[in-house]
C-alpha positions in Angstrom: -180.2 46.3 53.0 -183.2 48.1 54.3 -183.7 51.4 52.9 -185.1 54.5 55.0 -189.0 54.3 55.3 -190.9 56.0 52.5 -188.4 55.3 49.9 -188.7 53.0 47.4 -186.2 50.3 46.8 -183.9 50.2 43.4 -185.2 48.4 40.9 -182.1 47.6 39.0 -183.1 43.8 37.2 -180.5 41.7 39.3 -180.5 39.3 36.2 -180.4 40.8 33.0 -182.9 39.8 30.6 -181.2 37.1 27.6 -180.0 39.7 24.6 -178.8 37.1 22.3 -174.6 37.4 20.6 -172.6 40.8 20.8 -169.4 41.7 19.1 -167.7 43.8 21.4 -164.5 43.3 19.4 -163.1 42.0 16.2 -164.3 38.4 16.7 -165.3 38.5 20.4 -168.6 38.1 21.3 -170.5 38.1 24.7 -174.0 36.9 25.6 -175.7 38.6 28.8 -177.8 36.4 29.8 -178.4 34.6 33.4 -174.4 34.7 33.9 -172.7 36.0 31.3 -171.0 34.3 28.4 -168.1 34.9 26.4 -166.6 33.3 23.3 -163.9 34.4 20.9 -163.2 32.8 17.3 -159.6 32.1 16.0 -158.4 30.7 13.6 -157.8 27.3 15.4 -160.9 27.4 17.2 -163.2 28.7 19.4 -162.5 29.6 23.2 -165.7 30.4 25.5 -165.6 31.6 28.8 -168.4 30.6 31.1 -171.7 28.6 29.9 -174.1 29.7 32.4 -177.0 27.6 34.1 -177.4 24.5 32.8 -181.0 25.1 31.4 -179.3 27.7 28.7 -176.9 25.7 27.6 -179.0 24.5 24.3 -179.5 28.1 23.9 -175.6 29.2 24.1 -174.5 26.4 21.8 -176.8 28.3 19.2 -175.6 31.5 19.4 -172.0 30.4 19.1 -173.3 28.6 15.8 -174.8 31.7 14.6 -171.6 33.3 14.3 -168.8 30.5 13.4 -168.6 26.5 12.4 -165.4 26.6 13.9 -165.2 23.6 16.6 -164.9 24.6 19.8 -161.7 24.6 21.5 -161.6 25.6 25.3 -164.0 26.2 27.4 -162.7 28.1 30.3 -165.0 28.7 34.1 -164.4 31.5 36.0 -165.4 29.6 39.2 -167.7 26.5 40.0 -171.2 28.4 40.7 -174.1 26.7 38.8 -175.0 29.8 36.6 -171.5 30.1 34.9 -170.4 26.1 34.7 -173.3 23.8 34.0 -174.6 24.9 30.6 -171.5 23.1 29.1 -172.9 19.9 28.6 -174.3 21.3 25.5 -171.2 22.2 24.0 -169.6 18.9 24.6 -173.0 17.3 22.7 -171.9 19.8 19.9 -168.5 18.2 19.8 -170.0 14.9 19.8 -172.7 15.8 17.0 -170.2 17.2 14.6 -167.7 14.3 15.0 -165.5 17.2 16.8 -162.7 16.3 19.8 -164.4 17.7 22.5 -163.5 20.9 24.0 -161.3 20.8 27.1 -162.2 22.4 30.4 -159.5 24.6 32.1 -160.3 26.2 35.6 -158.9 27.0 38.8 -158.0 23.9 41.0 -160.2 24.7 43.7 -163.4 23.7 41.5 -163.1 20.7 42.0 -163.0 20.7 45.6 -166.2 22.7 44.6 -167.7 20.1 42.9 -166.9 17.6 44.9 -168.6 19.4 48.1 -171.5 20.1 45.6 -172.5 16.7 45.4 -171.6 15.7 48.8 -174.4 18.5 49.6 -177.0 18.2 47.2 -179.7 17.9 49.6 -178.6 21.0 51.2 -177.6 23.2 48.3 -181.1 22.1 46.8 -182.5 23.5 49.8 -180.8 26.6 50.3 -180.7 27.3 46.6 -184.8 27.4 46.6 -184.9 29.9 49.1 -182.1 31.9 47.6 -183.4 32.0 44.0 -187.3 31.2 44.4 -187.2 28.2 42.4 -191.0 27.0 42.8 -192.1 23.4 43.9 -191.7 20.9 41.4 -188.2 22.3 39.5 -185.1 21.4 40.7 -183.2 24.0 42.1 -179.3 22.0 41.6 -177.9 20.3 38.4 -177.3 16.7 39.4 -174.5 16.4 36.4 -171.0 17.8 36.6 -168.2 18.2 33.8 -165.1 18.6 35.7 -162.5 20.6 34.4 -159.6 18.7 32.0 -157.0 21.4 33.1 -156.8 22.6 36.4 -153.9 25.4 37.4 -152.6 27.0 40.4 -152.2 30.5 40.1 -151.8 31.4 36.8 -151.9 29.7 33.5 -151.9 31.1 29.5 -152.3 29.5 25.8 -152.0 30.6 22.6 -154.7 30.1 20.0 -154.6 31.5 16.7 -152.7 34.7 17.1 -154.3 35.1 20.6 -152.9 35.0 24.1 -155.7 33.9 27.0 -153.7 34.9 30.4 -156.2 32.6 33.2 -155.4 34.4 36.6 -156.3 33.2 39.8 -158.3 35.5 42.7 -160.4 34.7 45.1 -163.7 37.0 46.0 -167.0 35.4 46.0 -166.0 32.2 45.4 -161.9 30.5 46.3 -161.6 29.3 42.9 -161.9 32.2 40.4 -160.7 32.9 37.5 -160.8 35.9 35.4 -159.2 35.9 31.5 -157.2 38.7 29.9 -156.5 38.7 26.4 -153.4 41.2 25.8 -154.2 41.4 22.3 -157.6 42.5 21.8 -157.3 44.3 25.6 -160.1 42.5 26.8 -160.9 40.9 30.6 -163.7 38.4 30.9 -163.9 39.0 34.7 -166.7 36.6 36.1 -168.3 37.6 38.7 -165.3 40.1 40.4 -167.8 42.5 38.6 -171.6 42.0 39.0 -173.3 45.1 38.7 -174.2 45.2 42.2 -172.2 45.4 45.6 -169.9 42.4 46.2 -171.5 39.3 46.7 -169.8 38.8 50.5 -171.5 37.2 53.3 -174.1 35.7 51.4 -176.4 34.5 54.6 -176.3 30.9 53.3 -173.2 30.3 52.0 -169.4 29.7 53.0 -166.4 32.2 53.5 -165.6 34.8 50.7 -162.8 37.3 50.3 -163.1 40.9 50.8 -159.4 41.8 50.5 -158.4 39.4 47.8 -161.4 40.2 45.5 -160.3 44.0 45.8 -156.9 43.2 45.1 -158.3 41.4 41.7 -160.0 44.3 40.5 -156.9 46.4 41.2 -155.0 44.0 39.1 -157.4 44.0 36.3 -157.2 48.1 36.6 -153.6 48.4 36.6 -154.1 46.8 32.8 -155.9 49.4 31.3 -158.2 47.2 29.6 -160.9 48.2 26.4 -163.4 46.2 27.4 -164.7 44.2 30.1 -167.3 41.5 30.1 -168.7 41.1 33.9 -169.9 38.2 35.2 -173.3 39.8 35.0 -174.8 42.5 33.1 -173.7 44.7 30.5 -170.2 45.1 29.0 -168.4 48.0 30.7 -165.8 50.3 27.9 -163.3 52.3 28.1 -162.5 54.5 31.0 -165.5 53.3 33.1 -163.6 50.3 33.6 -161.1 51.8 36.1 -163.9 53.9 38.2 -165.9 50.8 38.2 -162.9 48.6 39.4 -161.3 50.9 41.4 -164.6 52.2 43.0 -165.6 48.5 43.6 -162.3 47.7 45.4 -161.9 50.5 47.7 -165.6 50.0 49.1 -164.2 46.8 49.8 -161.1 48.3 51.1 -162.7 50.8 53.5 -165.6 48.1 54.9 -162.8 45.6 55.7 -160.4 48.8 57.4 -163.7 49.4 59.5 -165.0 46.2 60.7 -161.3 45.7 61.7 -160.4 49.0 63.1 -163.6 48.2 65.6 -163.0 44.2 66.2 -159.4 45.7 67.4 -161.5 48.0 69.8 -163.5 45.5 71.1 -166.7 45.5 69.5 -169.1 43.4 68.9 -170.9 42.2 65.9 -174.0 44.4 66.6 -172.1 47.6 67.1 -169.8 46.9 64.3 -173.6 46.5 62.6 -174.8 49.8 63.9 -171.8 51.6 62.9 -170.1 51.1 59.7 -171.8 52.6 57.0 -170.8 52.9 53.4 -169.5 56.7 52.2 -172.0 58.0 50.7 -170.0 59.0 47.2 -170.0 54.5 47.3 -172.9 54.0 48.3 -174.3 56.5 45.1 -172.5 54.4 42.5 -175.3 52.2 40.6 -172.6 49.4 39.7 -172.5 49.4 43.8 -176.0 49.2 44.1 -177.2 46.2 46.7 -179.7 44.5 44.7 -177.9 41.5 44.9 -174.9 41.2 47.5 -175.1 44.3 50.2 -173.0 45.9 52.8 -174.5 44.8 55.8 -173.6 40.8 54.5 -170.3 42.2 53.6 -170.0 42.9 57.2 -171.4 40.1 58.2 -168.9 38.3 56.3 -165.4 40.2 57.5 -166.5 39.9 61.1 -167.2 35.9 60.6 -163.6 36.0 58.7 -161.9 37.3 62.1 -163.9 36.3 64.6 -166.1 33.5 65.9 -169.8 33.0 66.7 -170.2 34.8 70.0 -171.6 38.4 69.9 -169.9 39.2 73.5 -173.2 38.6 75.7 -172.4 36.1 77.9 -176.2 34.8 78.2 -175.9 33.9 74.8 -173.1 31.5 75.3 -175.0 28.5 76.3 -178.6 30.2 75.7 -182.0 28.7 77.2 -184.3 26.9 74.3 -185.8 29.6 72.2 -189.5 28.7 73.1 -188.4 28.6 76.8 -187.6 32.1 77.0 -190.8 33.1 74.8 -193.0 31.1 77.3 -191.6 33.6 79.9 -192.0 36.5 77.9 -195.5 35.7 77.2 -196.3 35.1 81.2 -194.9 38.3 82.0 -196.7 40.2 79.2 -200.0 38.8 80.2 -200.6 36.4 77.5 -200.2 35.8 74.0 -202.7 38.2 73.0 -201.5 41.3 74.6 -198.2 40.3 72.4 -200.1 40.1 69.3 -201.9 43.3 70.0 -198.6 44.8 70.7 -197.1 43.4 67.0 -200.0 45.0 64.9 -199.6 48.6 66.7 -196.0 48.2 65.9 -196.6 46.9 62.3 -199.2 50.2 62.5 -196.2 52.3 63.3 -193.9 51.0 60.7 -191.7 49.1 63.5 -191.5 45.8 61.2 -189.0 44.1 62.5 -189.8 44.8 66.4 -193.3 43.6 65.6 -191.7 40.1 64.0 -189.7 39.5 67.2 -192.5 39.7 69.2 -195.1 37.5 66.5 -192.0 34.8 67.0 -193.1 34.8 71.2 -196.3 33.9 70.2 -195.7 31.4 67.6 -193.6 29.4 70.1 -196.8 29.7 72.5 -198.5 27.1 70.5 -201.2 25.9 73.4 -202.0 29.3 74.3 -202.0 31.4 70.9 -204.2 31.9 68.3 -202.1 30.8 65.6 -204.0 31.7 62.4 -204.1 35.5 63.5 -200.2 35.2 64.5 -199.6 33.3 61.2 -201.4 35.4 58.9 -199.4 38.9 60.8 -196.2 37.6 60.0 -196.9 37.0 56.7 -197.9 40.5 56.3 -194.4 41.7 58.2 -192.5 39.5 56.2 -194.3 40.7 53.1 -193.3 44.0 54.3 -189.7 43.7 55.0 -189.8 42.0 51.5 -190.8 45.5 49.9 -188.1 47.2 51.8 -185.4 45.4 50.7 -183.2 46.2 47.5 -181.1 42.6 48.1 -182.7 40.3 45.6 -181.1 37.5 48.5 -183.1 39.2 51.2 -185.9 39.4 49.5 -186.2 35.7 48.3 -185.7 35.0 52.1 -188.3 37.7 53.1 -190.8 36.1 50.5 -190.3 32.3 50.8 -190.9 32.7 54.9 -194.4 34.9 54.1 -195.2 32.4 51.6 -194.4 29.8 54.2 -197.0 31.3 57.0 -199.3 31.9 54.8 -199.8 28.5 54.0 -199.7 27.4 57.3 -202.2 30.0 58.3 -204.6 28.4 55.8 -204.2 24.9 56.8 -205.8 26.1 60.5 -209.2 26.1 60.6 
């Protein structure tokens, strides 16, 4: 989301920094680290919840040794997304190493469908995924192995361990096959990521559908437990009374975006006024668990609107629209040339209009034969550079970043 001019963006870390093992409760322990992980220790084993990225996992099988040589039990997802499911594979070596049966995998039926449209993708999802997260050239940006789950349920499924109930409960929010975990006991809810300390990762510009409604009724659920502790799917643990006011704040800005976007779609409006209009309340919009360094409200939006309606934004030359560099060759006629254009973006970059100025860098880019194109690469570079240090969304910012990085290249290649 774009924040006024002249103030600076939040600079909440997105992705908290690894802390090592916490005991948030008699003989439950989280780890925050790049997707938070849980484990707790009974007296018949140990259950974890969530192994985050694949690259940790040597490092999460550790800390779980630091605290117990009890063999590990259950592993549990809360959804299929490659920074809570993939660093298993070293807890199923630990098995293996101690001469243990290995743990068995429990998560909502829909990850496999997950998985299975993972690897389908891979060339795509290690495309996207670079842009998304800034993985450099060189590392690979997708896991290319995948531990399905052993046990798969519907709705809702519990087991006892020790003297411990885990209660699995299906939602759907950012992803259709989450799970969060409540132990009754201890009055503890390993939510995943229906809690991210940031706004609702909805409408995620590269990814499929997620849930506005549903993932707000989930947080209501977990509320309406009165739960001790909960461990999000990233950042800090949240205690005690917070936990209601962070739910329940979380689910009605959910609530009142969804109520808006389809109070206007049943008006007749179209994505761009529905844009232009809806705007978080302010005593929301405040709240630093809602802050939108991650997910934002505009990509909520976004989302809702492509959840009720389809692609066309109601301008009916934009229904079968003329090739994007046919309509900037007429542009550029009309304005005399590609250099009046380009003289045109830098006094708008001048005046702090950064995204008018890119629109009109983009006519002269698709000018090729008549352009110079180092002095229209290098400018949007420097306008996507600056819409990068606008931005609070750590997703809009990657996007911002990778495209500058991208025309900055190509700038230097031209003699």
């Amino acid at each position: 989301m774009v924040k006024p001019k002249n103030e600076k963006p939040q600079t909440q870390p997105v992705f908290p920094q690894y802390k090592g093992v916490e005991e948030i409760s008699p003989k439950v322990y989280s780890i925050t680290t790049f997707g938070n992980v849980g484990f707790v220790v009974t007296d018949e084993g140990v259950v974890v919840v969530d192994t985050a990225v694949h690259q940790f996992g040597e490092l999460i099988r550790n800390d779980i040794r630091k605290v117990t040589d009890a063999p590990i039990h259950s592993v549990i997802y809360t959804h299929g997304h490659y920074d809570h499911a993939f660093g298993v594979w070293a807890l199923l070596k630990d098995a293996e190493e101690r001469g243990d049966p290995p743990p068995r995998i429990i998560a909502h039926e829909n990850v496999v469908r997950r998985f299975n449209r993972y690897r389908e993708l891979q060339g795509q999802q290690e495309f996207i995924n670079r842009i998304q997260f800034s993985v450099p050239e060189g590392v690979s940006a997708v896991p290319k192995e995948y531990h399905y789950p052993d046990v798969t349920y519907h709705d809702r499924f519990s087991f006892r361990l020790g003297d411990l109930t885990f209660e699995l409960r299906f939602g759907m929010g950012e992803t259709d096959d989450a799970t969060w975990v409540w132990i009754p006991e201890k009055k503890v809810i390993f939510s995943g990521d229906f809690l991210l300390w940031s706004f609702p990762n909805i409408g995620n510009p590269f990814k499929v559908q997620r849930y506005e409604t549903e993932w707000a009724e989930a947080l209501e659920q977990m509320a309406s437990l009165h739960p001790d502790i909960l461990v999000p799917g990233h950042g800090p643990v949240i205690l005690g009374e917070k936990i209601q006011k962070v739910c329940l704040d979380t689910a009605r800005a959910l609530r009142y975006l969804h109520e808006e976007v389809v109070k206007r779609l049943n008006q007749g409006a179209w994505i761009e006024q529905i844009l232009e209009e809806v705007q978080l309340p302010e005593d929301l919009a405040n709240k630093s668990y809602l802050a939108p360094v991650y997910g934002c409200p505009p990509f909520v939006i976004h989302a809702i609107h492509r959840r009720y309606a389809g692609w066309y934004d109601g301008n009916p030359s934009h229904l079968f629209p003329s090739k994007t560099v046919d309509i900037a060759k007429e542009v550029v006629n009309l304005a005399g040339g590609t250099e009046a254009l380009l003289k045109r973006a830098k006094a708008l970059k001048k005046a702090e209009e950064v995204q008018l100025a890119l629109h009109l860098v983009d006519f002269v880019l698709d000018n090729p034969e008549t352009a110079d194109l180092k002095d229209a690469h290098e400018l949007k570079a420097e306008l996507l550079q600056a819409k990068a240090e606008q931005t609070t969304s750590f997703i809009a910012h990657n996007i911002f970043m990778n495209g500058a990085r991208r025309e900055s290249q190509v700038a230097r290649e031209l003699k």
